[in-house]
N, C-alpha and C positions, 0 to 999 in steps of 0.2 A: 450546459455542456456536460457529457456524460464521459462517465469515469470507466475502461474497458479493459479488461487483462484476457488475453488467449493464453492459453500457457499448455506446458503438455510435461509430466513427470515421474518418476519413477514408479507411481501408485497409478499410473495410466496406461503407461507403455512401455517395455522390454527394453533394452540397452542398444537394439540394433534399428530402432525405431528414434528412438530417441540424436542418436546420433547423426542420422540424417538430416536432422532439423537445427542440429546447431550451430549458431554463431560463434562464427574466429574472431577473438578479439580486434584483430585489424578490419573488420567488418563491418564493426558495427555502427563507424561514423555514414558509412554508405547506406546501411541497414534507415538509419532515423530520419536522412538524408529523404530518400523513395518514400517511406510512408507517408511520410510530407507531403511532398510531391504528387503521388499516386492515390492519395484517399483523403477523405474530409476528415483530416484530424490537426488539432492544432499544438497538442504538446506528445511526445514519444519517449518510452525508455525501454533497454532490451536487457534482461538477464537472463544469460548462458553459461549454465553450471555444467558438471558430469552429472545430475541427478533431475536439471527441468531449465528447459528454456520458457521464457515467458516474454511477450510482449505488455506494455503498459501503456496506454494511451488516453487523450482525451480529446473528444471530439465529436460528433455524430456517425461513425462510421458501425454499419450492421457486423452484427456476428460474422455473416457467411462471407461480407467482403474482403474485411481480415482476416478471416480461414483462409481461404479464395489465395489472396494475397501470399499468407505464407509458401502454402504448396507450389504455387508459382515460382517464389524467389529461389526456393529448396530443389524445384525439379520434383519433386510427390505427388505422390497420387491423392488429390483434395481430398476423395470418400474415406482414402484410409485415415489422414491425417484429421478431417472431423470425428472420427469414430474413436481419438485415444487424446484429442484435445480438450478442454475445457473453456466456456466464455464464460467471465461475470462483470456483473456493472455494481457501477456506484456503492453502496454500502457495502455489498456481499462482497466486491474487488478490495476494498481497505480492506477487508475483516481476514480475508486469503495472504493479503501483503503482509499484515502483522501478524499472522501466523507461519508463515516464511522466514520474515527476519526475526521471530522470535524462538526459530527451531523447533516449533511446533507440526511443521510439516514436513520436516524432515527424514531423512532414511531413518536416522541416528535422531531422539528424539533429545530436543535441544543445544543440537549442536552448537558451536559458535559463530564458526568460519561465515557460515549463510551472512549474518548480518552483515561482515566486512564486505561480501561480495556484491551485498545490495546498494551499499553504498558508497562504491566503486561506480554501479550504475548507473546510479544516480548524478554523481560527479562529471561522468562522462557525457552524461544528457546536456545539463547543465551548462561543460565548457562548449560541446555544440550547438548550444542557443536552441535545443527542443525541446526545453521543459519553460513554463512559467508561474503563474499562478496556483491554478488548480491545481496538477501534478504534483507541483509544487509542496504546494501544502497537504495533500495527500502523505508524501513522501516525508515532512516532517512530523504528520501525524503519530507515522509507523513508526520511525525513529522513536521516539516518545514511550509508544508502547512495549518497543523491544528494550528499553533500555528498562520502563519499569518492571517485568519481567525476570527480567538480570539480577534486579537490588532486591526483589519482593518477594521472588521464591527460590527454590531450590535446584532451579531447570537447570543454573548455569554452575552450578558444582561439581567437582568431579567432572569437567565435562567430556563426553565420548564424544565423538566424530567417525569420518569413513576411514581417516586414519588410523584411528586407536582402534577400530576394529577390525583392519589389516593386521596391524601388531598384535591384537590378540590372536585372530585366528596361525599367526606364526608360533606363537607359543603352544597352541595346541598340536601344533605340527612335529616343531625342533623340542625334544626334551627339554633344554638351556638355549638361551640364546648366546652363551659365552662364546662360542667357537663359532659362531655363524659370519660370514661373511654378506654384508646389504648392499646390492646394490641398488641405488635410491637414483630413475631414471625424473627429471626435470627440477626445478629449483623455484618453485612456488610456495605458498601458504599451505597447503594439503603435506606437500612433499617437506618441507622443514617440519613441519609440526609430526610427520612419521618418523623423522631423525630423532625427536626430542620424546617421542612415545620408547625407540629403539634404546637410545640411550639410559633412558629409564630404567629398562626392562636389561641391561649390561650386556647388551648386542657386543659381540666379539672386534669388528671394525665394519665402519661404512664407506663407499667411494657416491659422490654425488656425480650425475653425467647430466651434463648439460649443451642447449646448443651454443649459447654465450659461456666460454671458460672462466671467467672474471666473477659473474656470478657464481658458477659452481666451487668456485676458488675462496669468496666470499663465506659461504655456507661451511667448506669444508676447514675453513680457519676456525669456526665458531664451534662446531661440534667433533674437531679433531679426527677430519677425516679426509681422503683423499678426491682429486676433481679431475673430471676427464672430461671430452669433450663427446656428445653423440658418435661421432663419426668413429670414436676410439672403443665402445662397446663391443664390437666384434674381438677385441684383443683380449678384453678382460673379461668379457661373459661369464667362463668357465670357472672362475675364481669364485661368481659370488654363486651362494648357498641357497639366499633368495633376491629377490627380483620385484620391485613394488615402482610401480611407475604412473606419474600423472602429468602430463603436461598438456599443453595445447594445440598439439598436430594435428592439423586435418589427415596425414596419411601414418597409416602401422609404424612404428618404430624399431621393431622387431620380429623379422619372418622368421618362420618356422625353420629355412637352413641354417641361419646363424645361431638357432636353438639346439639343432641337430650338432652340429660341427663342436658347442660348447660341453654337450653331453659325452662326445666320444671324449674330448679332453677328461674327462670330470670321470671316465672310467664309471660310466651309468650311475654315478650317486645321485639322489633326487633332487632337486631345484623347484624351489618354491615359487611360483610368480604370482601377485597380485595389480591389475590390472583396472586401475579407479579411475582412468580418463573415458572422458566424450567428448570427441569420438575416440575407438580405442588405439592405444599404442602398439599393442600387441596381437598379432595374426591368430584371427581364431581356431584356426589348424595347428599352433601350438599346441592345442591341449590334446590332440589325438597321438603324440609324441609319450613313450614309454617314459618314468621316472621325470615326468612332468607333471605340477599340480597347478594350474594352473585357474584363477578365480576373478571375477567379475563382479563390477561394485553392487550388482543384483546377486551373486552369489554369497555376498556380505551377511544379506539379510538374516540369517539364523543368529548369528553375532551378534547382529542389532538389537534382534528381538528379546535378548537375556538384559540389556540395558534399558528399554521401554520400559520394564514394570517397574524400577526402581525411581520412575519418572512419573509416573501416572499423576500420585496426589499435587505433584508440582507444574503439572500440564492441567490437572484440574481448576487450580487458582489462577493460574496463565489466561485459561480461558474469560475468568470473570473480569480480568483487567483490561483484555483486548476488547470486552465486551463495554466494557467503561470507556474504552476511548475511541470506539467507531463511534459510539452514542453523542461523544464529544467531538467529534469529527463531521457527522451532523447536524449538531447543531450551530457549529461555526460555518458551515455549508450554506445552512438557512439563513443566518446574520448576513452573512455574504449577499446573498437571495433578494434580503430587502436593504441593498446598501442605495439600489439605485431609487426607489421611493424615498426613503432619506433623505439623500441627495436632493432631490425635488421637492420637497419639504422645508427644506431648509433654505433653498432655494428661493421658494416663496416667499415663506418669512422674510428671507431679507430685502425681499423687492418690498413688501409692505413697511419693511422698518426705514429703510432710504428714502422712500415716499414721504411717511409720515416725519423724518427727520427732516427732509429739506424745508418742510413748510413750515419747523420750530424755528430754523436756523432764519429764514423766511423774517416770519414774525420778530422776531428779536432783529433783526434789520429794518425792522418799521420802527421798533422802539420799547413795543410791548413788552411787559413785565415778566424778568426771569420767571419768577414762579408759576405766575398764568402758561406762558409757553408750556413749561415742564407738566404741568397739572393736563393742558390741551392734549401733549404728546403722548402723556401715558394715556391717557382716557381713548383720545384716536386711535394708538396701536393695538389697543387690547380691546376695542372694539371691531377691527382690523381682523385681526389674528382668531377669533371667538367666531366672527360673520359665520363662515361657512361653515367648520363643526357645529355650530347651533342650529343652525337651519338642516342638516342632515338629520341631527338628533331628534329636531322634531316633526322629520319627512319619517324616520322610522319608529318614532311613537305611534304615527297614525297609523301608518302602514302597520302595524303589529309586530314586527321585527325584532322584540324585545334585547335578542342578543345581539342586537347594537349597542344600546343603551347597557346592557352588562360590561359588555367591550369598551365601550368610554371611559366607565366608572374604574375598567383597572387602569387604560392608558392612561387616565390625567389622575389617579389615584386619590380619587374621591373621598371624603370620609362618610359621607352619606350612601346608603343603601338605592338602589336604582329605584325609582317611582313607575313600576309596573302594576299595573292592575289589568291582571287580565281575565277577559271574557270569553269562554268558552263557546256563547253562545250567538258570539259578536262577530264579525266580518271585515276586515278593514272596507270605508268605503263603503258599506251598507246605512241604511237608512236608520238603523239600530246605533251605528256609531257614535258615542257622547261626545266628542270633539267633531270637531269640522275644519279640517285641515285647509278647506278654501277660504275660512274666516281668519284665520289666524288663532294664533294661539290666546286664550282668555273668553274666547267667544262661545255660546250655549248653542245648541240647536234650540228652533223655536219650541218643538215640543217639550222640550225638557224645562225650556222658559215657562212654557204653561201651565205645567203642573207645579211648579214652584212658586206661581201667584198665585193659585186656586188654594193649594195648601199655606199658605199664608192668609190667605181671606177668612179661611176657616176658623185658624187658631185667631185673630183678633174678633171673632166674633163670640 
């Protein structure tokens, strides 16, 4: 069963690219639903961030029919979207996952949020019955890895995100943030965790807008701030100073007239907006609006990039640990690999051990002596059990096969060195061959009998 990720993300493809391919949360039971359905694959999981949607699967299914696939479900154009997608299988797919959820691949290098939203994914897979084994344990692989990441280096300290790098780039903007008015458009993990950067930073007041009030009411209790409802943004627009909005709309949250309409209010003062959802919240004709600044989780990046180099030596040791546990994630793959020879191994044994026990139990119902039975039974099983690796072992001594007989010696953990002698100039099967695998084992070719009674006649004489 092959292990398969499509995915497509900020280092691939532009913010308007991206968006078109992403999954709405309410989506995504239908999303794992169709792949099922629609293509050879037997386990699925989807993560849809602002920054990389990916699919993850396992199954037989080609690159091109899960490209294929996507553009179809999306309405895209296939050529464009293979040309800014990415496939990988099996080792190279783990090794991409736990650099994901260990914010290794990140805008923002080591972020946090990533890992929560992986396994959210994962969760959701899970209660829809489309993950199992494989995936499975793929998925606790990664866990594993991002967690020793976490404790082992330095990634997860101080930690930035697209958040903190919205608040910064606000500070580079607003002299102080004391007098600044936020308002903070949806009620997510991105969106509290920019309350908790602001507040930091002694933001003047926040109002949180959401489309459930209860939620926004919630948030607004904890960081002492006020809650409105979507629909109430047009009222209050003009109040706020800046504008940071993330949530999960399929459509704009915010057209450019209710931006216009807030600026005459606001007597042309500037209005900051940052814009971190996929798809976006906000009309990209906003920004063509005078004493508008208006920025894009791709126009983050300069931010970002003053936080990577303080990350480097900590993404450097990140790497030899992810590297440590794909290697371990393979090799538990392989154990897997030979469970079903095992199985049948063991299988046999016991049909040879039920065999040879019935005819103990057998015997001692004739009357025959505990001990002879027990002495019978081990001598029969382990004659049993022996038969056929010994007759192999000495079908590949003839054969020349040496690295059978190597192979033995560590399976049944030999204390003796393997009994090879080998002939360069020998053949298995040739007329040269000292054994005779047709005679049995012990047995001389005649010629070699000959010379060993001529040489013997000689010396007694």
């Amino acid at each position: 069963m092959t292990l398969l990720i499509l995915g497509i993300n900020h280092k691939t493809a532009p913010v308007d690219v991206r968006e078109r391919v992403a999954f709405a949360p309410e989506a995504v039971a239908g999303v794992l639903g169709r792949l099922q359905q629609e293509l050879p694959i037997a386990e699925a999981a989807v993560l849809s961030t602002c920054n990389r949607t990916e699919v993850y699967v396992s199954g037989e299914v080609t690159d091109a029919a899960l490209t294929t696939w996507m553009a179809d479900f999306h309405g895209v154009d296939g050529t464009e979207l293979a040309s800014c997608c990415y496939q990988l299988r099996d080792a190279d797919a783990v090794r991409h996952m736990m650099k994901v959820a260990s914010g290794l691949d990140s805008m923002v290098l080591g972020e946090p949020q990533i890992l929560g939203q992986i396994k959210s994914a994962y969760v959701v897979a899970q209660e829809l019955g489309a993950m199992s084994s494989a995936l499975d344990q793929a998925f606790q692989q990664v866990f594993t890895a991002a967690k020793r990441v976490r404790t082992e280096t330095a990634i997860g300290r101080n930690p930035v995100s697209v958040a903190f790098a919205a608040v910064s780039l606000s500070r580079q903007i607003f002299t102080s943030l004391s007098e600044v008015h936020a308002l903070l458009i949806g009620a997510g993990e991105t969106i509290e965790l920019v309350a908790r950067h602001l507040l930091d930073n002694q933001v003047g007041s926040i109002t949180f807008a959401n489309r459930t009030l209860s939620r926004a009411q919630e948030l607004a209790e904890v960081y002492g701030a006020e809650a409105i409802l979507l629909s109430d943004i047009p009222e209050h627009l003009h109040r706020a100073d800046m504008v940071i909005s993330s949530t999960a709309s399929q459509l704009p949250i915010l057209g450019k007239g209710a931006v216009e309409s807030a600026l005459k209010l606001r007597k042309r003062r500037p209005m900051l907006m940052v814009d971190i959802a996929v798809p976006r919240d906000i009309e990209p004709e906003v920004a063509r609006l005078d004493d508008v600044y208006l920025y894009t989780v791709d126009d983050l990046q300069e931010v970002i990039d003053e936080n990577l180099r303080s990350r480097e030596d900590a993404a450097s040791k990140a790497e030899t640990i992810i590297n440590e546990e794909v290697e371990r994630w393979q090799r538990q793959r392989r154990v897997r690999g030979a469970s079903g020879t095992i199985r049948a191994f063991r299988n046999s044994a016991s049909v040879l051990r039920d065999a040879e026990l019935r005819k103990a139990i057998n015997a001692l119902s004739q009357g025959q002596a505990a001990e002879t039975v027990l002495r019978q039974l081990a001598h029969g099983l382990t004659n049993k059990l022996l038969h056929t690796p010994t007759a192999r072992m000495k079908q590949a001594s003839a054969e020349g096969r040496d690295e059978h007989l190597r192979w033995a010696h560590e399976l049944f953990d030999l204390d003796t060195e393997p009994d090879i002698k080998s002939d360069t100039n020998t053949k298995p099967g040739s007329v040269d061959a000292k054994t005779d695998s047709s005679l049995g084992d012990g047995f001389i070719k005649s010629d070699v009998l000959k010379s060993a009674a001529l040489k013997n006649n000689s010396e007694n004489e």
